[in-house]
C-alpha positions in Angstrom: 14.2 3.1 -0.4 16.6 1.2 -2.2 16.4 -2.9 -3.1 19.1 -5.3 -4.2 18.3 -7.8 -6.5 17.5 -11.2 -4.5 15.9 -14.3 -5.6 14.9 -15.2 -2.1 11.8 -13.7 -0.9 8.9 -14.9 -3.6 5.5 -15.9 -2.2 3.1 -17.8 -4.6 0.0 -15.9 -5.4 -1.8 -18.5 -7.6 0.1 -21.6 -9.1 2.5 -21.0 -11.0 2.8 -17.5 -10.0 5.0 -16.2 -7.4 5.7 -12.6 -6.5 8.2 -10.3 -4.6 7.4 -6.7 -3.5 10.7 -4.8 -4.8 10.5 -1.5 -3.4 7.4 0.9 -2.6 6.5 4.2 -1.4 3.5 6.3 -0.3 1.5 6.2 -3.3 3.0 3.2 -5.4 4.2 -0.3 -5.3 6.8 -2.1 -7.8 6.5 -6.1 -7.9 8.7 -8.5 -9.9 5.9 -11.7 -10.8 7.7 -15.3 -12.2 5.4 -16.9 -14.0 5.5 -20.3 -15.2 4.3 -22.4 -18.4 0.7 -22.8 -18.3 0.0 -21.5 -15.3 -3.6 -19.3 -15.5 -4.3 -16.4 -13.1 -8.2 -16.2 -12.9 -10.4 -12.8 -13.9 -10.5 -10.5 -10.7 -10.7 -6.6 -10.0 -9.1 -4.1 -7.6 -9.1 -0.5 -7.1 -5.2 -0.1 -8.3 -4.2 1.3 -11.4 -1.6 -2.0 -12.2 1.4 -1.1 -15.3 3.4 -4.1 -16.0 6.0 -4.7 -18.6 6.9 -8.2 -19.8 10.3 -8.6 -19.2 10.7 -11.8 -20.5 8.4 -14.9 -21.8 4.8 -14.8 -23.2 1.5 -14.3 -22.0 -1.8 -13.8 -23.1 -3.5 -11.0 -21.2 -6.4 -10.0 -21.5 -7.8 -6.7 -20.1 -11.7 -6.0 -20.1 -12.6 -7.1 -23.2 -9.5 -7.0 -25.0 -6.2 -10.1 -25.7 -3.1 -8.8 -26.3 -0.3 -11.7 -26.9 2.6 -9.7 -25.0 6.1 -10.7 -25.6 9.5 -9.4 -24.2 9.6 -5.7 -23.5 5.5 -5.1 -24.2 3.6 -3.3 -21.1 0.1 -2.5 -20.2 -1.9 -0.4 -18.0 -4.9 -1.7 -16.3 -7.2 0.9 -14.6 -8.4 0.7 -11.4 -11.7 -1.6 -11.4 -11.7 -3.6 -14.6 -11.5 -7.2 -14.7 -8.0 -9.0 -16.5 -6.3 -12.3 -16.5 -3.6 -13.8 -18.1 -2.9 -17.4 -19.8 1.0 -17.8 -19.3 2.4 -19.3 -22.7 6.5 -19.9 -21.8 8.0 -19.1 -18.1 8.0 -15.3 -17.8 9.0 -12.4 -15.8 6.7 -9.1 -15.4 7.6 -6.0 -13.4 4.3 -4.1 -12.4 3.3 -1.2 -10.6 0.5 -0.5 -8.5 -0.8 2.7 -7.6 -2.3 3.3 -4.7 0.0 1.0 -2.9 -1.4 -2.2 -2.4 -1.2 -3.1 1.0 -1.8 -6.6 1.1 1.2 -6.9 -0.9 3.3 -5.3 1.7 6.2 -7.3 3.5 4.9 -8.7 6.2 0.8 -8.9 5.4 
């Protein structure tokens, strides 16, 4: 599966946040997020192991009990099950992958 770069296509999650399913397979699931100043997504869990790299911006994130202030070209992983959120500091852009493929993030669900 190939994907060209297209900023049409985002869906917001929470406010401030939208996200765009890039390309995915059988057993993962690559998402491009655009965040915006001050924008807060809220503590949950999933069963998906989520990697993310900050590709531009700043963002508190906070992972189980842990606050990392990430900046441009940081990453993460968050295993399957444990609770994180993030404060968003300046407008931002974060790739992430999840693994199993999330299928409510599926074109189309």
């Amino acid at each position: 599966m190939f994907a060209i770069h297209d900023e049409n296509g985002y869906a917001e999650s929470v406010e401030g946040i939208e996200m765009k399913t890039l390309v995915y397979g059988d057993k993962t699931l690559l998402v491009r997020f655009k965040m915006t100043k001050g924008a807060l997504l809220p503590s949950h869990t999933h069963p998906h192991e989520q990697t993310g790299y900050l590709v531009s911006g700043r963002i508190n994130l906070y992972i189980g009990s842990e606050c990392s202030n990430a900046g441009p070209g940081d990453s993460w992983c968050v295993e399957s099950g444990v609770a994180h959120r993030a404060e968003v500091l300046e407008d931002s852009v974060a790739i992430e992958v999840f693994s199993p493929v999330r299928e409510d993030y599926l074109p189309g669900t």
